[in-house]
C-alpha positions as CSV (number, residue, x, y, z in Angstrom):
1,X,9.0,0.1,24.8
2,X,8.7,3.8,23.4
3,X,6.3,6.3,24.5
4,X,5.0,6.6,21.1
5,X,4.3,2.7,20.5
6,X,3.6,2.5,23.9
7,X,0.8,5.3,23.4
8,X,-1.0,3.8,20.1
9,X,-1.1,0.3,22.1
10,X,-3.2,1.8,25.1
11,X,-5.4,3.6,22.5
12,X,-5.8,0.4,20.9
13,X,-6.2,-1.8,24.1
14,X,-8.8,0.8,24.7
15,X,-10.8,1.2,21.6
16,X,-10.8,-2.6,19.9
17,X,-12.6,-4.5,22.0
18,X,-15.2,-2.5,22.4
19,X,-16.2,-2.0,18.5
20,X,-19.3,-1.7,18.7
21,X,-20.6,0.2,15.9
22,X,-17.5,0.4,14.5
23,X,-16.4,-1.5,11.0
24,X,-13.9,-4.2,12.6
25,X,-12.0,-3.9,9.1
26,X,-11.4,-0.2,9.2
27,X,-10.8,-0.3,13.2
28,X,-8.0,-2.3,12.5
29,X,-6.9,-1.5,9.2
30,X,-6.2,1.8,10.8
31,X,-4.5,0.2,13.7
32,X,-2.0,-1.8,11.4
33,X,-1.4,1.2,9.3
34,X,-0.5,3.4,12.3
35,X,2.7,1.3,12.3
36,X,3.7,1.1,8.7
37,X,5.6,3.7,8.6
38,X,7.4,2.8,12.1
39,X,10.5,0.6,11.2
40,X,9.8,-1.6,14.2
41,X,12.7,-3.8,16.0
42,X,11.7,-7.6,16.5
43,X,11.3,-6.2,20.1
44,X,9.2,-3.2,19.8
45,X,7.2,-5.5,17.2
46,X,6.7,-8.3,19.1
47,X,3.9,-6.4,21.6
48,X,2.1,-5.4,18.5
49,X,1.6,-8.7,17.0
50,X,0.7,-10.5,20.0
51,X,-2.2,-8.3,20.4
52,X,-3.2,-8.6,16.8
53,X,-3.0,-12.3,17.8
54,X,-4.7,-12.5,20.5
55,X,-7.6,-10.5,18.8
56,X,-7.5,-13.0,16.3
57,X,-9.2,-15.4,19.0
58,X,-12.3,-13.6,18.3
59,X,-14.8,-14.8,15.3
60,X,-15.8,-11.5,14.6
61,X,-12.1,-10.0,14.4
62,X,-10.1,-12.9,13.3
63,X,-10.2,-12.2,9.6
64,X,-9.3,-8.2,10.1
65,X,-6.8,-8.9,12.9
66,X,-4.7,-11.4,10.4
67,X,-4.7,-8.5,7.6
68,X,-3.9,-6.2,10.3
69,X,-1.1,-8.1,11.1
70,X,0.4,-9.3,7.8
71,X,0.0,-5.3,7.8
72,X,2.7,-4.6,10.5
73,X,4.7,-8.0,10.1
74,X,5.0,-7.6,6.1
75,X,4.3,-4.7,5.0
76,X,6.0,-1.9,7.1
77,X,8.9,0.2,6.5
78,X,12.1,-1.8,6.3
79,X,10.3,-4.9,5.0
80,X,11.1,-6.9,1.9
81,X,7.4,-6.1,-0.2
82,X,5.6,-9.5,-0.9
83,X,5.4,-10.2,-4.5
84,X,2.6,-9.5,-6.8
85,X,1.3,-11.5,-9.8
86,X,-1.0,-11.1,-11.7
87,X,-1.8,-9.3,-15.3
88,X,-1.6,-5.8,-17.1
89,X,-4.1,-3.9,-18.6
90,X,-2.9,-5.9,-22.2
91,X,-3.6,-9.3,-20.1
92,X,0.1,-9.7,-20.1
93,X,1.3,-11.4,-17.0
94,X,3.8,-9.7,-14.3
95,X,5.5,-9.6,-10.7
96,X,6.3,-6.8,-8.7
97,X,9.8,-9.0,-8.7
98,X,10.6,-8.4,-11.9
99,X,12.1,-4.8,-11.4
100,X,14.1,-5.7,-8.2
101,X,17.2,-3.7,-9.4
102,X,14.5,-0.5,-9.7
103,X,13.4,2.4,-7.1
104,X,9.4,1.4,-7.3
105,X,6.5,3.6,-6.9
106,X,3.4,1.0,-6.2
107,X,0.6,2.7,-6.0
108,X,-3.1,1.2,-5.9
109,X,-5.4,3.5,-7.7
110,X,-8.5,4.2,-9.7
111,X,-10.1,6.9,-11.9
112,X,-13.2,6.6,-9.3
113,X,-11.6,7.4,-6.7
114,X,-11.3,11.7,-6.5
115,X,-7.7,11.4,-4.3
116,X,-6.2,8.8,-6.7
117,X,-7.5,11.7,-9.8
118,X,-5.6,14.7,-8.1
119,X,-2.2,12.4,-7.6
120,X,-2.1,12.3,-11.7
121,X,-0.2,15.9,-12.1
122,X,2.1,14.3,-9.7
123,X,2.4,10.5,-11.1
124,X,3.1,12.7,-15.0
125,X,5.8,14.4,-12.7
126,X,7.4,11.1,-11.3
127,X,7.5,9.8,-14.7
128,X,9.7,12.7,-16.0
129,X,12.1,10.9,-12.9
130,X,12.6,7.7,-14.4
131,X,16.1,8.9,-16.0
132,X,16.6,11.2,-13.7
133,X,18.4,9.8,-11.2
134,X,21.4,7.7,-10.4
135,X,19.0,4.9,-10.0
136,X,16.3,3.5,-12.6
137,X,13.1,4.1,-11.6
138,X,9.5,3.0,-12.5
139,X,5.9,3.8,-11.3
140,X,3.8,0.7,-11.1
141,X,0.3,0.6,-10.6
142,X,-2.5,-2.0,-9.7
143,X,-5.4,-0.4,-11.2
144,X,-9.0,-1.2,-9.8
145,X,-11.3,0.5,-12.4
146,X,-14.4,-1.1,-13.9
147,X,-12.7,-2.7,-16.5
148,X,-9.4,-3.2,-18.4
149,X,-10.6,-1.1,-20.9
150,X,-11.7,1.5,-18.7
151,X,-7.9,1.8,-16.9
152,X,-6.8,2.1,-19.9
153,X,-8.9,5.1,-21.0
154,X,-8.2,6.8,-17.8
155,X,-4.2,6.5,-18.0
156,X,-4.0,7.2,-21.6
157,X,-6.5,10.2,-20.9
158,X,-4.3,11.4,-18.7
159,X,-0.8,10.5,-20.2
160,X,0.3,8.6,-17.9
161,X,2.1,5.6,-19.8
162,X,3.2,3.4,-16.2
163,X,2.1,-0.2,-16.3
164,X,-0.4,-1.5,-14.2
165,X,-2.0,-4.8,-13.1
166,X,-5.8,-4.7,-13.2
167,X,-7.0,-6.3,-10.2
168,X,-10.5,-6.7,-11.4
169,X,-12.1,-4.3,-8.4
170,X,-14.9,-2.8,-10.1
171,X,-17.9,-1.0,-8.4
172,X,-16.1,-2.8,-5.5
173,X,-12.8,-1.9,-5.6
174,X,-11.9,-4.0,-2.1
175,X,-12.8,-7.0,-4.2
176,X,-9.8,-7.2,-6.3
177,X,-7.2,-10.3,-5.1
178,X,-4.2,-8.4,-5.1
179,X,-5.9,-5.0,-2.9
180,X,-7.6,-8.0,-0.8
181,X,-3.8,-9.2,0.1
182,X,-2.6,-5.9,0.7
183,X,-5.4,-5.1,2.5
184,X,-5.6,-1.5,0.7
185,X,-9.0,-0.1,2.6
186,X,-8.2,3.7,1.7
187,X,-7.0,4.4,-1.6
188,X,-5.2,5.6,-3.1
189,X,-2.3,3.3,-0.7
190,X,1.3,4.3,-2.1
191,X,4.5,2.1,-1.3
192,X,7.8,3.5,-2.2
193,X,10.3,0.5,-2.4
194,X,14.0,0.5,-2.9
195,X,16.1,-1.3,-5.3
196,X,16.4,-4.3,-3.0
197,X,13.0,-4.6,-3.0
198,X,12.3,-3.3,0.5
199,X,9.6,-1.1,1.7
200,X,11.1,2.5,2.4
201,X,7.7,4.8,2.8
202,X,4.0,4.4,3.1
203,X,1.1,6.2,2.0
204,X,3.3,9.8,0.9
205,X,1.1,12.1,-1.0
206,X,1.8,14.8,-3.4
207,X,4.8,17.1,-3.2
208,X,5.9,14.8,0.3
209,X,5.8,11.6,-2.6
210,X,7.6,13.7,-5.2
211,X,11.0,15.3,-2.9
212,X,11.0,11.4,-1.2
213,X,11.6,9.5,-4.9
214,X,13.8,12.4,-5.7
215,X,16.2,11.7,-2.2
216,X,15.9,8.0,-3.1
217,X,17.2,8.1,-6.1
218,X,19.9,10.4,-5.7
């Protein structure tokens, strides 16, 4: 096994069963996202999920321990992305599988949230991307403000003209079915996924976000 996966198993072998104080869900929410962005062979995955699995024994962890692993098994780099269905801010209904053939930016977001507001300037830049390249491209978004109405405001407030399932989060955003199956804890959570509908980054930010949808579609 590599040192690195080898390391963040110890730490975790270490620190999970003893919670304690801790919030179970964002113990090992942060366990399963150390991974994401590890393209993990069967082998090197294998380790992981048994643990997850054998944590899953536990009452207290077995909830968090499955999203944790749906996490590393499904949503880590060099996955196909799960689809999502649900409706747009219009109450029009749409999957995430109906742009396979596109570069896809999912990002789940909300005007509440103070990092998702600072990512605008860079979601207006994206947009400009969407011809840009020798690949289409889209920005998708699944939107957990207070209302449909109120996502609305926000995006057209801030011209950003993307289409984006409201996931019904309100004042608590973790609510929201589709977040719930993605197990989105920290927001905003950004998935950058390739025309073949595969996961090819995790959680990049700002200028990092911008040069990586650039290379991709190049």
């Amino acid at each position: 096994m590599p040192a690195p996966l080898a390391q963040l198993l110890l730490i975790a072998l270490a620190a999970l069963p003893g919670l304690g104080s801790k919030d179970p869900r964002l113990a090992l929410w942060q366990f399963g996202r150390s991974f994401q962005n590890r393209q993990l062979t069967p082998e090197a995955q294998r380790p992981v999920l048994d643990y997850l699995t054998a944590l899953e024994r536990s009452a207290d962890l077995k909830e968090p321990a499955s999203r944790a692993k749906f996490m590393v098994s499904a949503l880590s780099v060099g996955q196909v992305a799960p689809d999502i269905a649900g409706r747009d801010l219009d109450g029009v209904p749409f999957k995430l599988s109906d742009y396979r053939g596109k570069v896809v930016l999912l990002t789940f977001s909300g005007d509440w949230c103070g990092i998702c507001r600072a990512q605008y300037p860079v979601e207006r830049r994206l947009q400009e991307l969407s011809g840009a390249g020798t690949k289409p491209f889209v920005i998708l978004s699944v939107d957990s403000g207070a209302s449909p109405a109120e996502s609305r405001a926000a995006l057209a407030r801030e011209h950003l003209t993307y289409r984006a399932w409201w996931d019904g989060g309100g004042a608590k955003p973790t609510s929201g079915p589709i977040a719930t199956q993605w197990n989105v804890v920290g927001w905003p959570a950004t998935y950058v996924i390739d025309e073949h509908g595969v996961i090819r980054y995790v959680d990049l930010l700002q200028t990092d976000l911008i040069n990586t949808v650039q290379a991709l579609l190049k």
